[in-house]
N, C-alpha and C positions, 0 to 999 in steps of 0.2 A: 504493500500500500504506500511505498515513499510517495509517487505522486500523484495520489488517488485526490488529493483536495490541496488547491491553492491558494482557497481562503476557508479556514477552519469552520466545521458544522455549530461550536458554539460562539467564534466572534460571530458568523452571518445570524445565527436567531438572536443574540442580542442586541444587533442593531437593526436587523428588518424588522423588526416587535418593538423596538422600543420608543421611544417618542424624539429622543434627539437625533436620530440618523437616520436616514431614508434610504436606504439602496434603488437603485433603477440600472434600466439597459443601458442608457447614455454616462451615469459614473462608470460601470463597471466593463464597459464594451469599446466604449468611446464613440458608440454611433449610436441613433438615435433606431428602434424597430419599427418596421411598416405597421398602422395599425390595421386588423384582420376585422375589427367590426362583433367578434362573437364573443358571446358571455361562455364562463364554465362556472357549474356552481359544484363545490367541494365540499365532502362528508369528510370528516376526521375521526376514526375510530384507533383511540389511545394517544391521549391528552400530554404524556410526558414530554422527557426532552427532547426524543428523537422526535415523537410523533407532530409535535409544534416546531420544529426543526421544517419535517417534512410539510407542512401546513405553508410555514414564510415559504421555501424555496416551492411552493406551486405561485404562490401572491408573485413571488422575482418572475419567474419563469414565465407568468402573461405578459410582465411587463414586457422582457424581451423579446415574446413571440408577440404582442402588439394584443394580445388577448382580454377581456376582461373577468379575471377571475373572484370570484366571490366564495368563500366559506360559507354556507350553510347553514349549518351543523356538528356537531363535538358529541363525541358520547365516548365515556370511561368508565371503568368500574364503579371507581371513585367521584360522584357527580359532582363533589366542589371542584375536583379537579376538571372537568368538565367544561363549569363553567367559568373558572378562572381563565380557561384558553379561550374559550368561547368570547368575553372578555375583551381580551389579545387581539381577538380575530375577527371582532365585530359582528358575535352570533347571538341574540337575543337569548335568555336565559329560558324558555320556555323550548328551543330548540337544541339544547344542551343536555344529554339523556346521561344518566345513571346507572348503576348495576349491575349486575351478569348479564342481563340481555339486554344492554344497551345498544347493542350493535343492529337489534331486530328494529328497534324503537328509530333509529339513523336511518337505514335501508328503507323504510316508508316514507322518508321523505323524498324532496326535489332533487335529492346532489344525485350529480351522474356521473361523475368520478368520486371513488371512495378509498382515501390514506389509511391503511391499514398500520400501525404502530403498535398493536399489545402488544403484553407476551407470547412467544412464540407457542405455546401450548395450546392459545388459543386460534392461531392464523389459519388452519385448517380447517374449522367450522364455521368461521368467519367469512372466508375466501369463496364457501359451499355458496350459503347464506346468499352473497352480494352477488355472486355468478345466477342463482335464481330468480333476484331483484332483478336483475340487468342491468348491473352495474360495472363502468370500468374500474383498474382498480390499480392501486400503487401498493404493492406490499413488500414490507421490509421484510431481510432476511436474518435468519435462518427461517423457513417456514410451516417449521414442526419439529416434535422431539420424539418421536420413535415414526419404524418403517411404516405399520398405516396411516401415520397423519400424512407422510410423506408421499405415500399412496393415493390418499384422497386428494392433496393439492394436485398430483399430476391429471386425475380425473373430472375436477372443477376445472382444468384448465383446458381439458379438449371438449367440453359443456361449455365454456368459452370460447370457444375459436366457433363454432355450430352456431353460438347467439351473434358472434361479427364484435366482441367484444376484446376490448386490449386489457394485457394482463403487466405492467413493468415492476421486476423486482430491485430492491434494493440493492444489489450485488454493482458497487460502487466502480469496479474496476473495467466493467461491461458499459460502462457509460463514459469511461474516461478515455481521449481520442489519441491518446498516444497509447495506450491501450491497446484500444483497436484497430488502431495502426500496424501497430507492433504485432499485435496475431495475426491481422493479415500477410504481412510480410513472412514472418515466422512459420507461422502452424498452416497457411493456406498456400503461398506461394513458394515456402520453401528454401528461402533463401540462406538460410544457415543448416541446409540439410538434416538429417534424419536427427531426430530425438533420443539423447544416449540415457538420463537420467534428471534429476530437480530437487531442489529441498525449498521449501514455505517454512515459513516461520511466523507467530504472535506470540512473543518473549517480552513482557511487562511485568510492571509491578502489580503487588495486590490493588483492587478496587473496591468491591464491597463487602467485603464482610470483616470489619475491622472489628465487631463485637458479637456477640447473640444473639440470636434471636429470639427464641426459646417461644415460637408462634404458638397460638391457643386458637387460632381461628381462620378463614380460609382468606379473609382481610390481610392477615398477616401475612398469611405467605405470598398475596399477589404485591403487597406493600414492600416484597423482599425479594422479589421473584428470581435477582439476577445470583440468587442462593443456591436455588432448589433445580436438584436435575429434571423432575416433572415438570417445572414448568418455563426452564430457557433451556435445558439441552444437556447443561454444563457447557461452559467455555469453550470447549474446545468445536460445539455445534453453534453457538451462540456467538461467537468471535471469529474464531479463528475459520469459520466457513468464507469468508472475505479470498481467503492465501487459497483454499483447498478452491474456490469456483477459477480460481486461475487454473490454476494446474487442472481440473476437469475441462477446463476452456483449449487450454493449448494441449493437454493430450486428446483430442476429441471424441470425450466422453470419461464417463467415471471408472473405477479402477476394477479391476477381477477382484481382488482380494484387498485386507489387512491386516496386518499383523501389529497390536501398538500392548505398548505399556503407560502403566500412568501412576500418582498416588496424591497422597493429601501428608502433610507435613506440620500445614505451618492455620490453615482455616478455624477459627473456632466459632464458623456461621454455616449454617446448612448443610447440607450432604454434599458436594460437589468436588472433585478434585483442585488440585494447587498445578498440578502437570500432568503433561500427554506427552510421549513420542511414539511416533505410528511409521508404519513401514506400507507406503499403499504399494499394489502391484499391480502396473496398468497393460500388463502382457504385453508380448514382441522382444519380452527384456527390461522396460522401461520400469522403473521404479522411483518415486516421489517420497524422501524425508519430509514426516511434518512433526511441527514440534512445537507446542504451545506452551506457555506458562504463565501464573499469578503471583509471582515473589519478586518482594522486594529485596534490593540487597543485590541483586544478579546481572548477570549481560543481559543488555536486551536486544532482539531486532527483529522489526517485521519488516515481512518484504517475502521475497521469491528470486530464485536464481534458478533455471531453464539450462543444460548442458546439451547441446548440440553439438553434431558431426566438423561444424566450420565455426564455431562459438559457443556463447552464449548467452543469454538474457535475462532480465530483470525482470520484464513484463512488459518495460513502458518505454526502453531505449532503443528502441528499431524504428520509428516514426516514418520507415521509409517506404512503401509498396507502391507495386509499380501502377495499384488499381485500386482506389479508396473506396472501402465501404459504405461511408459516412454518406445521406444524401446532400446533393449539396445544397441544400434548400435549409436544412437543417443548422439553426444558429448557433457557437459555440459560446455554454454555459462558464463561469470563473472558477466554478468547483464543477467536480464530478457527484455531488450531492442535491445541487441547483439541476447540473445537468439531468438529471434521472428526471425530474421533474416537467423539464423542456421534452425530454423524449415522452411523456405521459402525454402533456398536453398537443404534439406532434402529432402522435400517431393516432390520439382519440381525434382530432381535426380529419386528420388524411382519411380517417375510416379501417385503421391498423394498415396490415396485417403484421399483427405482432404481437407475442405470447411467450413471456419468458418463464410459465410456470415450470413448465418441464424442466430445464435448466435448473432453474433455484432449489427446486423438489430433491434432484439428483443429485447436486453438491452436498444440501445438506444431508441426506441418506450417505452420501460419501461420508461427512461429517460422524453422522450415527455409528457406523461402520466401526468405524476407529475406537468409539468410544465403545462398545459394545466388545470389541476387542481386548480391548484395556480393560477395563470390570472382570472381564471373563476369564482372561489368560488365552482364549483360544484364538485361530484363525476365523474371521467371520469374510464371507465371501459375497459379492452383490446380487449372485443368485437365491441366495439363502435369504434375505433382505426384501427382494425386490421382484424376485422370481415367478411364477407361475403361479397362481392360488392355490393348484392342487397340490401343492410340496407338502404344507402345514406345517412349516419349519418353527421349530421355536421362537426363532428370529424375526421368523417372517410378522408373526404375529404379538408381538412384542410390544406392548400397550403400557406407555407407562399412569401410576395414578398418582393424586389426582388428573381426571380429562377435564376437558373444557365442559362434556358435558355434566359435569359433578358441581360444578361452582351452580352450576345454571339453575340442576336442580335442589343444591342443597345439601348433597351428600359427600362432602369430600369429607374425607380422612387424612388427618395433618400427620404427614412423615416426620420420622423424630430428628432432632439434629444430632449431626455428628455420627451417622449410621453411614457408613459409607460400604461398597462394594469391595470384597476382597475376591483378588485371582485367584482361579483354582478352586473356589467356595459358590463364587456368585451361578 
């Protein structure tokens, strides 16, 4: 990710939201955009930082595309957070929806594109949900935490393509033009010849869980989420699927197998591990190091390095093909965060055709893979995951709780902290 964003995701929401600084296409572009005449009106479902992040960079994104874009609607677990963004966003408080089925209470309304931000635990029912509204949609990644959520996002996604509806995922690096550049050249044209090996990397310090939590309630734990492996993935699905969608992007497609290791060391909040190293194996030979971490105190680096027959790459230093994929109609965004944004509002104008669930679905199940590995001690394979229905693989089936649909109706069951998975047992 070195150059996934060239103006950080939290100075742009602090100053697109805030009242002393106004971004537009003419600060940030230095030209002024055609204006196009068409209104969008925007649903936000999951009020926090990303999701009000993702909210400002649609408001930039008309600016540039010359659009008028209008928010809606808010709806979060949590309804003052709701309406606090609502707020922000200039969405009347009666349009600001609350609670586990806030997202039903959103989808009846006007918005026709809808920002997806919960937790990943729930982006799979969610995703179902807005694909039956007919709604287009922006959804952040990871977009599930075990292989049927994974399952159903790739299934609302081809129920989407059938309705002529656009799907664009979060997956930051797929949006950023040296990027796409750079695979072009690379993984399509070939110019640094056949693919020998790679390692990705998300090597940072701790983030959340600097104390307990000791949850009593299913509040708690969505108030904690980025704790709990039911409900972000653990880190290494939750994070570090950023590094693994490249490396699924430039080997074209996700891996046969993995082999990873992992542990908890230093956490005294939630179940989740502290590190991952995974061994993916993308056959023909090729095999991709990944390696995530939450400690402080240690080296860090994210990024990707790509070994080739005549090189090799970062992601984002080949900027050079002989045949750009980009169309050229298409304006370039300041970030690749804005950008995703631009490409929502693009593609819903043009009428798609564009559908990145299956992608996002697949990384993250790459993601699962690994971790399921590591928990396990064993080889977990993408057939065993993602395979045929009729396998009945344990894997395949592998449902973690609490689901989305437990908050919804009431039933969840608060996992204990500090229970973690040991290898060889799990």
């Amino acid at each position: 990710m070195e150059k996934s964003t060239k103006l950080s995701r939290r100075d742009f929401v602090r100053a697109a939201l805030g009242t002393s600084v106004a971004l537009s296409a003419p600060t940030i572009l230095g030209a002024t955009a055609k204006g196009k005449g068409r209104t969008f009106k925007i649903g936000l479902i999951g009020c926090g930082g990303r999701g009000r992040g993702a909210a400002a960079g649609s408001l930039e994104a008309g600016k540039i595309l010359g659009f008028n874009v209008q928010v809606v609607a808010t709806a979060d677990y949590f309804k003052d957070r709701a309406v606090r963004a609502g707020k922000e966003l200039g969405v009347p408080p009666e349009r600001c929806f609350g609670g586990a089925s806030c997202y039903r209470d959103l989808l009846q309304t006007d918005a026709e594109i809808v920002l997806m931000a919960t937790a990943p635990l729930f982006r799979p029912l969610h995703l179902e949900t807005a694909v039956e509204a007919g709604k287009h949609v922006f959804i952040e990644k990871p977009v599930a935490v075990d292989p049927p959520g994974c399952r159903r996002v790739i299934a609302a996604g081809r129920q989407a393509e059938k309705k002529g509806l656009v799907i664009i995922a979060g997956t930051e690096m797929r949006h950023d033009w040296d990027h796409i550049k750079t695979h072009q050249a690379v993984a399509v044209e070939k110019v640094l010849g056949k693919l020998y090996a790679g390692r990705i990397s998300f090597c940072i310090g701790h983030m959340f869980w600097n104390r307990p939590i000791n949850p009593e309630s299913a509040d708690d734990l969505v108030k904690s989420w980025q704790n709990w492996i039911a409900l972000s993935g653990d880190h290494l699905v939750e994070q570090h699927v950023h590094n693994i969608d490249v490396a699924n992007w430039f080997c074209g497609g996700p891996p046969v197998s993995a082999v990873g290791f992992g542990g908890r060391s230093r956490r005294p909040a939630g179940d989740m591990y502290d590190f991952f190293s995974v061994d993916y194996d993308y056959g023909d030979g090729v095999h991709i190091h990944s390696m995530c971490r939450q400690v402080n105190g240690c080296w860090n680096w994210v990024g990707h390095d790509l070994v080739y027959e005549k090189g090799h790459t970062n992601g984002n230093d080949y900027p050079k093909p002989q045949k750009s994929p980009i169309p050229a109609d298409l304006p370039q965004g300041p970030a690749s965060h804005i950008q995703e944004q631009i490409d929502t509002l693009y593609y819903v104008n043009k009428g798609g055709p564009i559908n990145q669930a299956r992608d996002v679905a697949e990384s993250t199940a790459t993601a699962i893979m690994g971790r399921i590995s590591a928990y396990t001690g064993r080889q977990v394979t993408w057939k065993q995951i993602m395979g045929a229905t009729d396998e009945k693989h344990e894997f395949f089936n592998l449902t973690l709780k609490p689901t989305a649909e437990d908050f919804e109706m009431g039933t969840v069951k608060i996992p204990k902290e500090n229970v973690v998975p040991i290898p060889g047992q799990a």
